[in-house]
C-alpha positions, 0 to 999 in steps of 0.5 A: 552891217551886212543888211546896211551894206545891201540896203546902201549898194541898192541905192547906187544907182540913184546916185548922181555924181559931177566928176571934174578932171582931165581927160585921156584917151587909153589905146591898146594896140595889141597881136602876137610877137611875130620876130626880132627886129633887124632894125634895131634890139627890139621886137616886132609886134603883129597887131591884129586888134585896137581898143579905146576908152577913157583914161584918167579921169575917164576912169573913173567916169566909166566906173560910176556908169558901170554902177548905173549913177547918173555922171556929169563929166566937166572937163576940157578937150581938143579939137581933134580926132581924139577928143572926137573919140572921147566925146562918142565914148562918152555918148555911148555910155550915156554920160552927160559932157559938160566940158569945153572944145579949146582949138590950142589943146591937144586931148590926151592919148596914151597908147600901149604897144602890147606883145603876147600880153607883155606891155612893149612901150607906152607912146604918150601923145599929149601938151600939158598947158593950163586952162585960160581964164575965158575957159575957167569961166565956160566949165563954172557956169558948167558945174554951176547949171548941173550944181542942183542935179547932183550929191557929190563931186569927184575932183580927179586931178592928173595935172594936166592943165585943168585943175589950176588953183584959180579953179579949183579955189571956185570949184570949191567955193561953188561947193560950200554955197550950196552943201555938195562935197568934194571927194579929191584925187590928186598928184602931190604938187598940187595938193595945196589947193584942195584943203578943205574938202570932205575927203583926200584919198592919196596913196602913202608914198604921195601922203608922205609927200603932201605932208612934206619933210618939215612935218615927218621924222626920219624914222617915218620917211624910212618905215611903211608901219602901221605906225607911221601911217597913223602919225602921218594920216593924223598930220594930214587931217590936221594940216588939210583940214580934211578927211583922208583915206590913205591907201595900201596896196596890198595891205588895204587902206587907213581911214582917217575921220576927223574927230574919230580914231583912225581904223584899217581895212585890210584888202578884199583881194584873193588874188591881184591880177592887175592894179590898173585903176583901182584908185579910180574904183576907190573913188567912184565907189566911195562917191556913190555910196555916200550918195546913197546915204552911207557914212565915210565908214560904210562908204569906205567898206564897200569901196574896198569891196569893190577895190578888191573885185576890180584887181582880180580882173586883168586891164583897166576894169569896172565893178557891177552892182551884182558884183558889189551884192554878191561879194558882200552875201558871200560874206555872210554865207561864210557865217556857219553853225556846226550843223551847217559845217559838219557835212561840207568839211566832209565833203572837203575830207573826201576830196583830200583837202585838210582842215585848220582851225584857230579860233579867238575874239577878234574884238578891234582886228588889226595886222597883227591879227591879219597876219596871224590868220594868213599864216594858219591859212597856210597850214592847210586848204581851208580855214576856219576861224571860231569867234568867241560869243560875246556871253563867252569868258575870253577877254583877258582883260575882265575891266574891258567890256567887248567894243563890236558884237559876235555877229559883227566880228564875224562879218569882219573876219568873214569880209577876209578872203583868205578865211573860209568859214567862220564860226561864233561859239558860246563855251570859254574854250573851243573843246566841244566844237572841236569835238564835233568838227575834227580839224587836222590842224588846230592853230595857235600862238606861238604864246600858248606853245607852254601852256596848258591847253584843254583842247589839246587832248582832244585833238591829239586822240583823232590824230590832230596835230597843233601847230603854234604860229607867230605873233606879231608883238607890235600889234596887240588890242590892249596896246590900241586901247592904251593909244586911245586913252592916250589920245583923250 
């Protein structure tokens, strides 16, 4: 999977991308709070420094350039001083405009007022009004001269006025004539237009709302489970007839592809500094990495790679291609031998830092297997995660041979930030690798806590301690096996 990976993000820039939506302008007006206001309950911000750039679908426009893909921009501006700035932005990013001037438009500008870094008040400069049909027509023999220039389309739809149904209906049919997919953003009011497309990508409370009421139980409206997405993921496949990815804030995405089991991919992100933009991220990742050959499952990893690298930035941020190649490396430097792990947790011993050990098979990882790992993560500082060889005895259940590869369950468990090292054992039980590495801190379902362990003599004569964790009983491998099988 790793070299997959590689060999897919190194062809990024080779992709060439038509991104179709409206357009903003993002202005930050920013300085330090100098006093109240004696005019009114309010403060009184000093600025000292103004920045632009591209907002809505703008966005996603600057990530594909920050991954070095050829972009085609059609969209409609004013003409005004903003669209003014937008067109040089543009230019300076060495993006292709293919949009049209319309003298009755206003180009959108949101600027933020920013006080000590505290976002004061949001001025939206902007008239929502849609596009005729002379200007339909101008932006169709746009998309139709660059049509044999490009390998995917991104429709951002911000509703503001470009994405009217008769447009997007030929934007479409222009698609289907000559084999180009469309991979769509969209607000719910207008989700009608796009069925048919190759991929959707709403957020779950938009999913729920594209579904509509007439199609969701009450117990789905109400829940956020895992259940619920998967119900509602598959009853959007069926009613658009399209791909969907449905993301999860901090619980990472579901991928739903049609004909295939639905899977989930849990967040990339140690730390969320900021939100801002990750969908468009999402997008232009997505986009680029099935123009460089990937399948909507690779497409998918390495958009939620780089979802999780842009929310550690503060702002409206961008991925590289080096970051994209450095987080997934990283990933499988996290793959260790016991002779590779033994002198770096003596190391970490030294510096006063404790040691915790779990260990499993983790063949189909799911969130009660993600939950169970950020729970041991909390019992110390780092945290290593054995995973049974595939010649090993674990799987409970002896009728049920392993789906996915010791190697490829340990680049799953290693994509998890919060898991330190991982490490694949060949022995039914962790007793001579724990032997060898001396955790502080052994790791285990709250099921074992009357059972008799192996291991647990082991750990007791250096001092060790077990700690057994909670299980999350919803989830389980069997119980998603006994769903597929249900599902033939």
């Amino acid at each position: 999977m790793k070299d997959t990976l590689i060999s897919i993000i190194k062809k990024i820039p080779a992709a060439r991308i038509a991104v179709v939506g409206d357009v903003a302008l993002d202005e930050f007006i920013s300085g330090p709070v100098t006093r109240a206001s004696p005019e009114a309950p309010v403060v009184i911000v000093n600025k000292k420094k103004t920045e632009t750039m591209l907002g809505c679908a703008g966005n996603v426009v600057a990530n594909l350039r920050a991954l070095d893909a050829k972009v085609f921009f059609i969209t409609v501006l004013g003409k005004d001083r903003t669209g003014d700035e937008v067109k040089t932005l543009l230019k300076d990013s060495k993006v292709d405009f293919c949009g049209v001037e319309e003298s009755d438009r206003i180009t959108p500008r949101k600027t933020r007022i920013i006080g000590e870094k505290q976002h004061v008040v949001r001025i939206d400069d902007e008239l929502i009004k849609p596009i005729s049909s002379d200007i339909e027509k101008l932006l169709l023999q746009k998309l139709a001269s660059i049509i044999n220039k490009i390998d995917i389309i991104i429709i951002s739809d911000y509703e503001k006025g470009l994405l009217t149904e008769s447009f997007v209906n030929k934007i479409k049919s222009v698609a289907k004539q000559n084999s180009k997919r469309i991979i769509v953003d969209l607000k719910p009011k207008s989700a009608a237009s796009y069925k048919g497309v190759y991929l959707i990508k709403p957020n779950l409370a938009h999913a729920k709302e594209m579904l509509g009421n007439e199609m969701l139980g009450k117990e789905i409206l109400r829940t956020k489970t895992d259940a619920s997405v998967e119900e509602i993921g598959k009853k959007l496949t069926q009613k658009f007839d399209s791909n969907f990815i449905i993301t999860l804030g901090p619980d990472g995405m579901m991928v739903f592809e049609k004909g295939k089991t639905p899977y989930s991919m849990p967040t990339e992100a140690r730390k969320v500094y900021d939100v801002v933009g990750a969908g468009d991220t999402t997008n232009a990742m997505l986009a680029v990495s099935l123009a460089a050959g990937a399948n909507l499952s690779e497409a998918s990893r390495i958009a939620n790679i780089g979802a999780g690298i842009v929310v550690g930035k503060p702002g409206t941020a961008t991925v590289s291609i080096s970051e994209l190649l450095e987080k997934v490396s990283f990933e499988v430097k996290k793959i260790k031998a016991i002779k590779e792990l033994r002198p770096i947790l003596q190391d970490e011993k030294q510096r006063n830092k404790s040691i915790v050990w779990t260990n499993g098979c983790f063949d189909i990882l799911h969130p009660g297997h993600i939950r169970f790992l950020q729970n041991a993560k909390k019992l110390g500082d780092i945290l290593i995660v054995g995973i049974n060889a595939d010649n090993s005895l674990y799987v409970k259940n002896k009728n049920r041979k392993l789906v996915n590869t010791e190697t490829d369950r340990a680049e799953v468990i290693a994509a998890l930030e919060f898991v330190d090292y991982v490490l694949i054992f060949n022995e039914s039980d962790p007793s001579k690798v724990i032997t060898a590495l001396r955790p502080d801190v052994y790791a285990k379902g709250a099921n074992w806590k009357d059972k008799k362990m192996p291991e647990e003599a082991i750990i007791r004569s250096y001092g060790g301690r077990i700690e057994f964790v909670p299980l999350d009983q919803n989830y389980s491998t069997e119980n998603i096996f006994s769903r597929i099988r249900k599902t033939k």
